[in-house]
C-alpha positions as CSV (number, residue, x, y, z in Angstrom):
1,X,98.9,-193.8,-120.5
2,X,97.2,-192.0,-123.4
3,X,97.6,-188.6,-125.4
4,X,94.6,-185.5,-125.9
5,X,95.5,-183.1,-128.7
6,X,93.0,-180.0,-127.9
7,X,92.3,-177.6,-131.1
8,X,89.9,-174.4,-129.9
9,X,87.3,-172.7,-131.9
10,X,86.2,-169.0,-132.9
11,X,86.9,-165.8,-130.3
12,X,90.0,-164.5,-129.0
13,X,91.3,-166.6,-126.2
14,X,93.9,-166.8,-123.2
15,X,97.2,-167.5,-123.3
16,X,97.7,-171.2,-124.8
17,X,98.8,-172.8,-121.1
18,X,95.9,-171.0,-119.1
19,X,93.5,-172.1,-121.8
20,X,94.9,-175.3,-121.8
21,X,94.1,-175.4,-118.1
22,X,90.8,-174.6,-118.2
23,X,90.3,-176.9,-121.0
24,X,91.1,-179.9,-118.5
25,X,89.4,-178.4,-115.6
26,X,86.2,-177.6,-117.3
27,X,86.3,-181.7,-118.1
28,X,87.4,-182.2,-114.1
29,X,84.8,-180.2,-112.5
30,X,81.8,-181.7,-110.8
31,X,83.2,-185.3,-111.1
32,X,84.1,-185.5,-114.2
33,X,87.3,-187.1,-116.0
34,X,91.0,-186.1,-114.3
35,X,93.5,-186.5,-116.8
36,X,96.2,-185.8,-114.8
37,X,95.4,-188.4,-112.3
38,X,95.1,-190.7,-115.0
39,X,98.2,-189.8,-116.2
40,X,96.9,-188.3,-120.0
41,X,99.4,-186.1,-121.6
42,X,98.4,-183.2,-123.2
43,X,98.8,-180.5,-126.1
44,X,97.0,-177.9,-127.4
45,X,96.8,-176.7,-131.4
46,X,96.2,-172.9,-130.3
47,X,96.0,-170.4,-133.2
48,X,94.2,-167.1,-131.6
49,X,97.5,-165.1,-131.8
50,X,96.9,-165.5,-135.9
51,X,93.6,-163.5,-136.0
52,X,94.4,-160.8,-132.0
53,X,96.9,-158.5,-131.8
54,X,97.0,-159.9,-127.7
55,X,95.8,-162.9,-126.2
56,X,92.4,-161.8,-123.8
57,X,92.6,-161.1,-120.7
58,X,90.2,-163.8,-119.2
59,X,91.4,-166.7,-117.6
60,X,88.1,-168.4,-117.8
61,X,86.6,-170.1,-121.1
62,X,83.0,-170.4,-119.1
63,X,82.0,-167.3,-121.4
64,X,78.8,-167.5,-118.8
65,X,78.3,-163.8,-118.8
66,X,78.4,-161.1,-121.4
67,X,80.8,-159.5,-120.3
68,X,83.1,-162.2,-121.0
69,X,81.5,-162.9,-124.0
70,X,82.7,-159.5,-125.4
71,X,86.0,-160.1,-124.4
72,X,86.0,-163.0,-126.5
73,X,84.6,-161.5,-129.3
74,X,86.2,-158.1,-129.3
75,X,83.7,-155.4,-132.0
76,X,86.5,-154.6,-133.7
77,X,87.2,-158.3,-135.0
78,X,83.3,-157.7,-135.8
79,X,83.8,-155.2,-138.6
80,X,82.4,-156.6,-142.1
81,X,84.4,-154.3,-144.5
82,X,86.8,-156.8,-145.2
83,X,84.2,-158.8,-147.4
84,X,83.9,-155.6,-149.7
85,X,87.2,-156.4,-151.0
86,X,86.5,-159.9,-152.1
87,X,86.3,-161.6,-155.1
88,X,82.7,-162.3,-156.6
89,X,83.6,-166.5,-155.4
90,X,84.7,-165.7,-152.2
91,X,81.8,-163.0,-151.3
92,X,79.3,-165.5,-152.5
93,X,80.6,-167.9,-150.2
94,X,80.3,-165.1,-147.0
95,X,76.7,-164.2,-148.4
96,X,75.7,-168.2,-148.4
97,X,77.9,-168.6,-144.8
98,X,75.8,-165.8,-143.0
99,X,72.6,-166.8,-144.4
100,X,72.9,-170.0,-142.9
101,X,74.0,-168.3,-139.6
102,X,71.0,-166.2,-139.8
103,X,72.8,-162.9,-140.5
104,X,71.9,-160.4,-143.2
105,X,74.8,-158.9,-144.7
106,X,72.6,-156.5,-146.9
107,X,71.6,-154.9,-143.9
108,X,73.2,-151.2,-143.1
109,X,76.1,-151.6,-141.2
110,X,74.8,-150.0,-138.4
111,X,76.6,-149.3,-134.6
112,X,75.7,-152.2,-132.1
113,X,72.5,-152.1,-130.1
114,X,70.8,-154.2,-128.2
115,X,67.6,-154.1,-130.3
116,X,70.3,-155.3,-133.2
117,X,67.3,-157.8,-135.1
118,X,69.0,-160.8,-136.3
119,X,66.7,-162.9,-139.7
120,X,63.7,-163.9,-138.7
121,X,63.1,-168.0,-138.3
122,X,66.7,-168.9,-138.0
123,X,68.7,-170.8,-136.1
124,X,70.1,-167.5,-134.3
125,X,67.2,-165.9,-133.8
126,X,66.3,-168.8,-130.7
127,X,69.6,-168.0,-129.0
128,X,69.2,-166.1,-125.7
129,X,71.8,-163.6,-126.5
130,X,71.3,-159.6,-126.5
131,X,70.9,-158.9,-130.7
132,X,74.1,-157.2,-130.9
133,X,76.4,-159.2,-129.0
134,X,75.1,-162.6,-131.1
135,X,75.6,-161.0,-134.5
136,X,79.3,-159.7,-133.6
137,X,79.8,-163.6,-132.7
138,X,78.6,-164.7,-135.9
139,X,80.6,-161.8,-138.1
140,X,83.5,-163.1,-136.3
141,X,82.7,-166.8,-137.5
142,X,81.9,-165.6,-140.7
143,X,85.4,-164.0,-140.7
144,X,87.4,-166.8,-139.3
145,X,85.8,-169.8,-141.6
146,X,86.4,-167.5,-144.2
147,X,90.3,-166.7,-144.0
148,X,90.9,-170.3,-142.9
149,X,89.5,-171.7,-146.1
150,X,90.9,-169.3,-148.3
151,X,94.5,-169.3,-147.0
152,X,94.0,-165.5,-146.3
153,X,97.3,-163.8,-145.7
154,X,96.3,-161.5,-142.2
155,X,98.5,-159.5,-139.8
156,X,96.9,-159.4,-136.4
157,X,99.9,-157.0,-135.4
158,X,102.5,-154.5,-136.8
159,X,105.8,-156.8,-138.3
160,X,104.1,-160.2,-138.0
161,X,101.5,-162.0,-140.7
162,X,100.6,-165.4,-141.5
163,X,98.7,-167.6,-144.1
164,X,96.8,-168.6,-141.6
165,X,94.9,-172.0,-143.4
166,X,99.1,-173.1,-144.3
167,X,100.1,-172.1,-140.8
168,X,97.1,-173.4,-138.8
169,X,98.1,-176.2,-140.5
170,X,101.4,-176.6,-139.8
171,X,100.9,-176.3,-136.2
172,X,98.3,-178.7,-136.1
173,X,100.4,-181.1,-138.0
174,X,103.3,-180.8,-135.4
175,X,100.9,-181.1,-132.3
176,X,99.8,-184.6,-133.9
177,X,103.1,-186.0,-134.4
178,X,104.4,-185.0,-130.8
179,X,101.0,-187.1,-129.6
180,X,101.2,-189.7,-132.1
181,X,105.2,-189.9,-130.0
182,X,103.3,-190.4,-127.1
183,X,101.8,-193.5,-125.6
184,X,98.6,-194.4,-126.7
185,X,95.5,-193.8,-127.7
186,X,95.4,-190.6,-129.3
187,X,92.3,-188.5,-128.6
188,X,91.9,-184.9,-130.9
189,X,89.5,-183.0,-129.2
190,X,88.4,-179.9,-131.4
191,X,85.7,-177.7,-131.1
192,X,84.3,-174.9,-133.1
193,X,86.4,-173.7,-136.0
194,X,88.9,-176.4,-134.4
195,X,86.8,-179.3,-135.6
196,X,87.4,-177.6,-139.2
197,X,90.9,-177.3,-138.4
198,X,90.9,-181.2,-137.1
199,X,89.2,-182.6,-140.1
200,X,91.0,-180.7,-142.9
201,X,94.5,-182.2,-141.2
202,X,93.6,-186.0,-141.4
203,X,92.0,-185.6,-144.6
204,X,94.6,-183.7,-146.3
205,X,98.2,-183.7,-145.1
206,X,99.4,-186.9,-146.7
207,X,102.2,-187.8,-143.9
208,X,99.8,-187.3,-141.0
209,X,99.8,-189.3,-138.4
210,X,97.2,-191.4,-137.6
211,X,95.3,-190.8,-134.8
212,X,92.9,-193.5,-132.6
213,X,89.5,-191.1,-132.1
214,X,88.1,-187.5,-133.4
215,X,86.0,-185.9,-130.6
216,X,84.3,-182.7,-132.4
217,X,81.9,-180.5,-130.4
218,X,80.0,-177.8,-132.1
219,X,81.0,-177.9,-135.2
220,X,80.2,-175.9,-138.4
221,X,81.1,-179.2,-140.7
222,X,77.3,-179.8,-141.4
223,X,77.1,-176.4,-143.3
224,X,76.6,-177.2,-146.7
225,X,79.3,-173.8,-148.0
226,X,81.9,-175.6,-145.7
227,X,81.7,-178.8,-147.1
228,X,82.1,-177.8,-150.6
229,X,85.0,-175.5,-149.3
230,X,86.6,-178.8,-148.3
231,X,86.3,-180.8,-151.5
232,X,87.4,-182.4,-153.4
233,X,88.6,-184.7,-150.5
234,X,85.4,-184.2,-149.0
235,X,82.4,-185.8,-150.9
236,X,78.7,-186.8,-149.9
237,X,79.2,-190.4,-150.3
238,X,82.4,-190.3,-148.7
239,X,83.8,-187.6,-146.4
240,X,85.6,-190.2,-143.9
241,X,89.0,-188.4,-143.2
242,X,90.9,-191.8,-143.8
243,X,94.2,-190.6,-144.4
244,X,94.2,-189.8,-140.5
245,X,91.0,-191.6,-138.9
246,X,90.4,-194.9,-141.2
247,X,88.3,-197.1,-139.4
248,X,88.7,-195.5,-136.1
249,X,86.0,-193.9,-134.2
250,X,84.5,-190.4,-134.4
251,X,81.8,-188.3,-132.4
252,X,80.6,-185.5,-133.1
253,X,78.5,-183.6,-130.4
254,X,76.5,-180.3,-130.5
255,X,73.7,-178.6,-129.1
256,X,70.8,-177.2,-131.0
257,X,70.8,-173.8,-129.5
258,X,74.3,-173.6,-130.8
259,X,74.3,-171.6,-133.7
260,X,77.8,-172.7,-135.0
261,X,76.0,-176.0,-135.6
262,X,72.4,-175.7,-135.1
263,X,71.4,-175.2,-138.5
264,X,72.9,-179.0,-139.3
265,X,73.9,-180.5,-135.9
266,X,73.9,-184.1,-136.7
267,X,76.9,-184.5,-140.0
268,X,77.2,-188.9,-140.1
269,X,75.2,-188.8,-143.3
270,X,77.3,-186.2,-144.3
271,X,81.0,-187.7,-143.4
272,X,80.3,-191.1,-144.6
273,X,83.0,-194.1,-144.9
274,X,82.7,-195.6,-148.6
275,X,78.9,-195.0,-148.6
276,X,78.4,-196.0,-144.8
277,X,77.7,-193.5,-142.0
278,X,80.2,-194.0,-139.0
279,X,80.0,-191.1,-137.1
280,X,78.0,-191.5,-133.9
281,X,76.1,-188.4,-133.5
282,X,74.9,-186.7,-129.7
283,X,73.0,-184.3,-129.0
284,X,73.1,-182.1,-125.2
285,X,71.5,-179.6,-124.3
286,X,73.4,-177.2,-122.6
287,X,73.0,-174.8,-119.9
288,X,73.2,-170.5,-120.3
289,X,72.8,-167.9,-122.4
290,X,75.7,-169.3,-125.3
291,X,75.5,-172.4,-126.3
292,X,78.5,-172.7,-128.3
293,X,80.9,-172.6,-125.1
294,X,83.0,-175.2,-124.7
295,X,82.9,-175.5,-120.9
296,X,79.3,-176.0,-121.6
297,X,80.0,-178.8,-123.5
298,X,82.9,-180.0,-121.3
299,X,80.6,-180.6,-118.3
300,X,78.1,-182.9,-120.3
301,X,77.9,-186.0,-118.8
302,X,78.0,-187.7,-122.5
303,X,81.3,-185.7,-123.8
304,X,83.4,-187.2,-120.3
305,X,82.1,-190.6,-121.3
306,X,83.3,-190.9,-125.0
307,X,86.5,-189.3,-123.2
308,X,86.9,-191.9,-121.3
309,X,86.2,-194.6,-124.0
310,X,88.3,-192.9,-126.4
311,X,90.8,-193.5,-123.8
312,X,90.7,-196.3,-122.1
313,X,87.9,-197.0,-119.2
314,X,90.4,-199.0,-117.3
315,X,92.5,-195.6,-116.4
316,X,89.8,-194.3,-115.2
């Protein structure tokens, strides 16, 4: 028996049980790794009803076509004027955060089109997306990072707000006790934003449970604005989240088409443990037109390995 907390990433998403479905399907498919037959419990750290009014409408997380790309990324969510309001700190940190993502935010905000130009030379500019549909993505991420690491109080419908870094929080914190009640190992799984989410947990929540391995799959944590959003628990020299990892292991997998990451994919020199990197770094390559997908990722012949090791080979 072992446990898999799952935390998702950026984009509006299904309901939490069909996402959670296609979560462990996406890792079945094409002989890959069946957790129910191997008897894994599950839980999910789902927190896309904080930032949507409604969960979307797909029941698929392949995001293989743009269509369902724009479903996960609705324009409205897309719509910059909230930096106008911030702080001269906190619109720094969005200026730094999109340059790195390879958006302009001096540009006029104009209506989408698919000619939308994103910065020349950057890591966006290689991703076979239409213009427009790639920048909403990244305004999206910018906005999501952003309100996570400033505790930004945000109402995603009429009569119901949150705090959403203190709430994320919370949740994540309860989905890691009721696996750390489970029988072991303990496997988080995060991708995205998630991995943020993940990281920011074991480092900082000092009753957190521990947990046996961190699996994080495209992850903005190599983005130098994140990092220093994260300290002071987070240093150069040592970033190990050892309140909830110690010497445990750690992979961290991305893809460097994958914008959320591609800038910095590889992070063990970045998270080290007392001076010493730990984190074992992999790199895929990943098929269609967004990289960042976490079925992508799911069907990588490396990611169903280290979930199997993380695990236990013998229940498989």
């Amino acid at each position: 028996m072992a446990h898999v907390t799952f935390i998702h990433g950026i984009g509006n998403k299904p309901e939490a049980e069909a996402l959670l479905e296609s979560w462990r399907v996406a890792l079945l498919d094409n002989d890959g790794v069946d957790l129910d037959s191997a008897g894994v419990s599950m839980s999910f750290v789902y927190w896309a009803d904080m930032f949507y009014e409604r969960p979307s409408s797909s029941t698929s997380v392949q995001e293989s076509t743009d269509g369902e790309l724009d479903a996960t990324a609705p324009p409205r969510d897309a719509d910059l004027a909230w930096v106008d309001e911030l702080p001269p700190e906190q619109r720094r940190f969005v200026e730094a955060l999109a340059r790195q993502t390879g958006l302009d935010l001096a540009e006029p905000r104009a209506p989408e089109t698919e000619q939308a130009e994103v910065v020349a030379g950057s890591a966006l500019e290689a991703v076979p997306l239409p213009g427009f549909l790639k920048k909403r993505l990244m305004k999206i991420l910018l906005r999501d990072v952003h309100h996570y690491l400033y505790d930004v109080e945000y109402s995603p419908r009429p009569g119901e707000s949150f705090r959403i870094r203190r709430d994320i929080k919370r949740r994540a914190l309860e989905a890691l006790r009721h696996g750390n009640e489970q029988p072991g190992p303990h496997l988080v799984l995060s991708h995205s934003l998630g991995t943020v989410i993940a990281y920011d947990v074991l480092t900082e929540v000092d009753d957190v449970p521990p947990v046996d391995a961190l699996l994080t799959i495209g992850s903005p944590l190599g983005l130098s604005e994140v990092q220093e959003a994260l300290a002071p628990r987070w240093t150069s020299v040592n970033g190990w989240p050892e309140r909830g990892l110690a010497g445990r292991r750690w992979w961290n997998i991305s893809d460097r088409l994958d914008v959320v990451c591609g800038a910095d994919p590889t992070i063990s020199g970045q998270f080290r443990r007392a001076g010493v990197p730990m984190i074992n770094d992999v790199i895929v390559h990943n098929q269609g037109r967004w990289r960042h997908n976490i079925s992508s990722y799911l069907g990588q012949r490396p990611v169903r390995e280290i979930v199997r090791e993380a695990l236990g080979p013998e229940l498989f």
